[in-house]
C-alpha positions in Angstrom: 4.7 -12.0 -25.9 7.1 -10.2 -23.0 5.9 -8.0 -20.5 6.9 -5.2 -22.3 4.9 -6.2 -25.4 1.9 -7.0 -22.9 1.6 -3.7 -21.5 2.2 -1.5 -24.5 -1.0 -3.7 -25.9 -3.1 -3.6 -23.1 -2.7 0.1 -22.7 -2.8 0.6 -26.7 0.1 3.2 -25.7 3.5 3.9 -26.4 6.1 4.1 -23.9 6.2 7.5 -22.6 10.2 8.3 -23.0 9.8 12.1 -21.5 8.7 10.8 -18.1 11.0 11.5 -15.4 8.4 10.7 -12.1 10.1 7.2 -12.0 13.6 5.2 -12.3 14.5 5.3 -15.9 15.8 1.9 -15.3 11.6 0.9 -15.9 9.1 1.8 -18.2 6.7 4.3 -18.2 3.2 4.3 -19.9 0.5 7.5 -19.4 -2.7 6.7 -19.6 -5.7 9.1 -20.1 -9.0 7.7 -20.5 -13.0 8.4 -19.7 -12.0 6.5 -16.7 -8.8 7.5 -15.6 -5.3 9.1 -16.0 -2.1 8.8 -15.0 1.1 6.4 -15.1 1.8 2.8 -14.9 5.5 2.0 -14.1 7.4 -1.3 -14.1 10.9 -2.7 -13.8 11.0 -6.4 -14.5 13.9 -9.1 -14.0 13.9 -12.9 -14.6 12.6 -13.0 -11.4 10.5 -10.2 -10.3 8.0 -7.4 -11.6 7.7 -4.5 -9.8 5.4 -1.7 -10.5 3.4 1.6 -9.5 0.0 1.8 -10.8 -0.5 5.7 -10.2 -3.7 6.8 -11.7 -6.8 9.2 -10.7 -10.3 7.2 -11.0 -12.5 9.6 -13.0 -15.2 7.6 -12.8 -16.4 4.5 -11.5 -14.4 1.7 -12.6 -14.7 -2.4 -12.4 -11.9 -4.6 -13.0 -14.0 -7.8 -13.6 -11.2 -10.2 -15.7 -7.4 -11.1 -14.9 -5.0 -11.9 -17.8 -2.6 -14.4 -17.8 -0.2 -13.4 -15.8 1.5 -16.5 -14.8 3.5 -16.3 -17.6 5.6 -13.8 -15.8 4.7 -13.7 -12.3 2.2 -15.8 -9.7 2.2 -14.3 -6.0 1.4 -10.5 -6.7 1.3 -8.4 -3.5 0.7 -4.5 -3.8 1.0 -1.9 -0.7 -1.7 0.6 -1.5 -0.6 4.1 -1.1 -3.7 5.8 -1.8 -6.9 4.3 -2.8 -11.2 4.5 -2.5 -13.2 0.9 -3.3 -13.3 -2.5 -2.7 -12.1 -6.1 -3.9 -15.0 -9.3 -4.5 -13.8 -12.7 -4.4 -12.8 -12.6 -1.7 -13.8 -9.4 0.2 -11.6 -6.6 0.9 -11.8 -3.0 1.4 -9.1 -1.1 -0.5 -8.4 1.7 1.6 -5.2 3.9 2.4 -2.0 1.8 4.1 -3.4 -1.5 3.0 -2.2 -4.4 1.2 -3.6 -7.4 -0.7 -2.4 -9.9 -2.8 -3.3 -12.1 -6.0 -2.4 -15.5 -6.5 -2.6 -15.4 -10.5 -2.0 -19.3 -10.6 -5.5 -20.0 -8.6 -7.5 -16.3 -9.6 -11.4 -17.6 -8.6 -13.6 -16.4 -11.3 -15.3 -14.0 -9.5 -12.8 -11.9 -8.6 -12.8 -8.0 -9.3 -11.8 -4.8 -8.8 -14.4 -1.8 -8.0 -12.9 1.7 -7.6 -14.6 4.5 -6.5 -15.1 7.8 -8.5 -12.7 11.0 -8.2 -10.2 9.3 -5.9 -6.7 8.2 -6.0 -4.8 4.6 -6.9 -1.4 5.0 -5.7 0.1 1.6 -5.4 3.4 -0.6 -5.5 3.6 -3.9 -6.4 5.8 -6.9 -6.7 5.2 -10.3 -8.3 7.5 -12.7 -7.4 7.5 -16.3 -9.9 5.8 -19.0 -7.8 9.3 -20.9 -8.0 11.6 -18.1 -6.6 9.1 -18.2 -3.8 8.9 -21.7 -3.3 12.7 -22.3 -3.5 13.0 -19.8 -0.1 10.6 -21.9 1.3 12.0 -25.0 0.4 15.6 -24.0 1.6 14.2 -23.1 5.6 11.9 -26.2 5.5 8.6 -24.5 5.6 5.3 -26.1 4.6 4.1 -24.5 1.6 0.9 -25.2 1.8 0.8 -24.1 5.2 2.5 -20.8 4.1 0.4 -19.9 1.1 -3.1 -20.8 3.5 -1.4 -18.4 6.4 0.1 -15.9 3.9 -3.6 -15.0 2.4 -5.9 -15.5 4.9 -4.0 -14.0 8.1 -1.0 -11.8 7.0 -2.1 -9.1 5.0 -3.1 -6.7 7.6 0.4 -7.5 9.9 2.7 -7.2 6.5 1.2 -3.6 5.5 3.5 -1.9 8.1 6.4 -3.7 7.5 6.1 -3.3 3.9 5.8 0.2 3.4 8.9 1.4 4.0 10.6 -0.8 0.6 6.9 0.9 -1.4 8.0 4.2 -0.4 11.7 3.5 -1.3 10.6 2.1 -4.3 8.3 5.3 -5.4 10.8 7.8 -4.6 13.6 5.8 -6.6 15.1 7.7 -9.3 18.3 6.0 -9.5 19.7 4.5 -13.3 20.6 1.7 -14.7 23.2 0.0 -13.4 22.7 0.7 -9.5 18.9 0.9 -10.2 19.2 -3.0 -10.8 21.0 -3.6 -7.6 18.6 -1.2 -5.6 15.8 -3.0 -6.9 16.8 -6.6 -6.5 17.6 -5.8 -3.1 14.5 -4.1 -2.6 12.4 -7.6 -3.8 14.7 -9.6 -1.8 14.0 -7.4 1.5 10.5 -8.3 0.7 10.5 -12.0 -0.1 12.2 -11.7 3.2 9.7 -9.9 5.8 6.8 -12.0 3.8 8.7 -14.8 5.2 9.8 -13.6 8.2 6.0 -12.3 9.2 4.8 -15.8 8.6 7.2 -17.4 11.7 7.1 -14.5 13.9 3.4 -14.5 13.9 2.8 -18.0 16.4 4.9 -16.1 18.7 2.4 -12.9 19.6 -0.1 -13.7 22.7 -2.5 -11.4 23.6 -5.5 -12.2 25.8 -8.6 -11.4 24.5 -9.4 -8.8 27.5 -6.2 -6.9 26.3 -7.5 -7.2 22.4 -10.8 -5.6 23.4 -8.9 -3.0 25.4 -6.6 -2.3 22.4 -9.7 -2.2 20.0 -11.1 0.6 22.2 -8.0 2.6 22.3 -8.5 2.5 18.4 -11.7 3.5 18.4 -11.0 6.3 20.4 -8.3 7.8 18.3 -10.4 7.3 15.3 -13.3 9.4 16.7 -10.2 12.3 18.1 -7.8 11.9 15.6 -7.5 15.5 15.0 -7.4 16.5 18.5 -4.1 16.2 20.5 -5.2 12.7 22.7 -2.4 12.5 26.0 -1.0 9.3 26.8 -2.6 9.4 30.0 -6.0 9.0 28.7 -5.2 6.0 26.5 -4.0 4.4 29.2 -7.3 5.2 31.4 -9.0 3.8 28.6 -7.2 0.3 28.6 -6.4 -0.2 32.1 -2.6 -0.4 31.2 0.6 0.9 31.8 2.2 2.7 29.3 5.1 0.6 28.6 2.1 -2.4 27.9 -0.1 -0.4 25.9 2.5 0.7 23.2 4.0 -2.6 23.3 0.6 -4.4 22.6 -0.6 -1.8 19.9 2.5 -2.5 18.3 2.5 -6.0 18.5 -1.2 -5.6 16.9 -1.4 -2.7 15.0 2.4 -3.2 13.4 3.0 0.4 14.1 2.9 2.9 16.9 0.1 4.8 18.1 1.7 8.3 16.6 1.8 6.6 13.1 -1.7 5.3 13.7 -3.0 8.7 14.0 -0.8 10.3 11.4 -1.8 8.0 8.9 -5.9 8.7 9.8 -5.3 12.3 9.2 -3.6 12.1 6.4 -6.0 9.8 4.4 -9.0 12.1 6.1 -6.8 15.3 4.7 -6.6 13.5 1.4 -10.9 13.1 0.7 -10.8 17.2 1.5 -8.3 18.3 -0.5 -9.8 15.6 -3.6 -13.6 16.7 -2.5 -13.6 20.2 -1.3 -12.1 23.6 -2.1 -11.0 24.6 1.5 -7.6 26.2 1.4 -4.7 23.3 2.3 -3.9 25.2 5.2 -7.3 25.3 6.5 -7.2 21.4 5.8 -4.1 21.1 8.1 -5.7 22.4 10.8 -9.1 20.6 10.6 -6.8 17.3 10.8 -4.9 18.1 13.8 -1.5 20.4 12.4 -1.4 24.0 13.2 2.3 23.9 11.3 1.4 23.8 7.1 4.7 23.3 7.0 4.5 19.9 9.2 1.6 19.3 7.7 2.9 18.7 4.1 5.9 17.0 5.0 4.2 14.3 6.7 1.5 13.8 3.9 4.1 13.4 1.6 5.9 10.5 3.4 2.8 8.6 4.0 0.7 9.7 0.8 3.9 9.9 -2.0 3.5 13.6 -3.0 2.9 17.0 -1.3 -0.8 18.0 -0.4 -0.2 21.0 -3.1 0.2 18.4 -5.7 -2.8 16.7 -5.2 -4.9 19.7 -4.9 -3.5 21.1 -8.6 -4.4 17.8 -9.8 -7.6 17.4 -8.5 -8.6 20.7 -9.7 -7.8 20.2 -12.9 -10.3 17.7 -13.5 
């Protein structure tokens, strides 16, 4: 059976030809359900899947079996956009600007999915064959057991950063077939790449555990004043660091600067009002910290995928 065949049977769908939201270059499939609605989106190679699960959760949902997808891909990494619940076996809190991966080849049994009611699941994906991996590995003499224990366990939260730029590029693709096939090969490439990359980088970062507690209260505070506007004066107060240290250190922890930090808290705090609550978008701007709606929207829609007047007609019309 091929992907293609694999979807369309799962889904019990036809391809939905009219769909524009995506690079024609994949498939489309709309989905509307007790449970949910929306689009699942894939372009596949000999090499690669890559997809964009984009559904709203109606109601609770538990994904509670895996298929076999080893016949077409093994290592399966998605960069969640948008999302509300959590993953057993092992644990994982799905939350906005995270990441996880599957290793289809060694699923544990009790593995599953929970998502949360009336929420969002934006996400992109790509699932690389074990042996495309494995081959990169093999040709700069890393230890592939070594990788695959370090991948896992240790890299998921330092890879969200550097993977969201290629999610976004990949969500807002609409180019055809044939420089779609070039954008997107390059696009899985660019990602084989920084997983790899990540991995022998990571021995290099030192931080003493003084600094990581100082750092971890810095992030506390800007979670508890997210919406206010916080001066880098007081950060520094806070951790007992120069400037220069303190956004070199976040950085080096938090894979992204102490701006995008904050703008990605108020945009997935923005996002539960405007799902949850009938307060005027403007009025939701403001309560997160933007006086500008203008500002506002443009910066939801480059860490969230689609304008805050988007989600609010959606929501709605539930």
């Amino acid at each position: 059976m091929t992907y293609y065949e694999f979807v369309k049977d799962y889904m019990g769908v036809d391809e939905s030809y009219s769909s524009q939201k995506y690079s024609s270059a994949g498939h489309t499939f709309s989905w509307d359900t007790d449970v949910m609605e929306g689009d699942y989106w894939f372009y596949q190679s000999d090499d690669f899947i890559i997809d964009v699960h984009d559904f709203f959760i109606k109601k609770e949902f538990l994904q509670d079996n895996f298929y076999k997808m080893p016949d077409y891909v093994s290592i399966y990494t998605t960069y969640l956009i948008s999302g509300n619940g959590e993953r057993f076996g092992p644990y994982q809190t799905l939350t906005p600007n995270s990441l996880y991966t599957i290793d289809f080849d060694n699923v544990d049994s009790g593995s599953s999915f929970l998502l949360h009611e009336n929420s969002y699941y934006l996400g992109v994906s790509i699932g690389f064959k074990k042996s495309v991996l494995e081959k990169h590995l093999s040709l700069m003499n890393i230890n592939q057991k070594t990788f695959y224990s370090d991948f896992f366990l240790n890299n998921q939260s330092i890879l969200t950063k550097a993977l969201e730029p290629i999610a976004m590029d990949i969500l807002n693709c609409k180019m055809q077939s044939p420089a779609a096939d070039l954008f997107f090969c390059a696009k899985a490439n660019e990602w084989i790449s920084i997983i790899i990359d990540t991995f022998l980088k990571r021995e290099n970062i030192r931080i003493s555990s003084d600094d990581k507690t100082a750092l971890e209260d810095v992030r506390k505070y800007l979670d508890d004043h997210f919406a206010m506007k916080v001066t880098q004066k007081t950060l520094e107060k806070i951790s007992m660091m120069s400037g220069t240290k303190l956004k070199k250190l976040f950085k080096d922890t938090y894979h992204q600067t102490i701006k995008e930090y904050t703008c990605r808290k108020r945009m997935n705090i923005a996002e539960v009002l405007l799902i949850n609550t009938n307060l005027p978008i403007k009025e939701i701007a403001e309560s997160v910290g933007y006086s500008s709606h203008s500002k506002f929207s443009t910066y939801y829609k480059k860490y969230k995928g689609r304008f805050p007047s988007d989600v609010r007609r959606i929501s709605q019309s539930r």
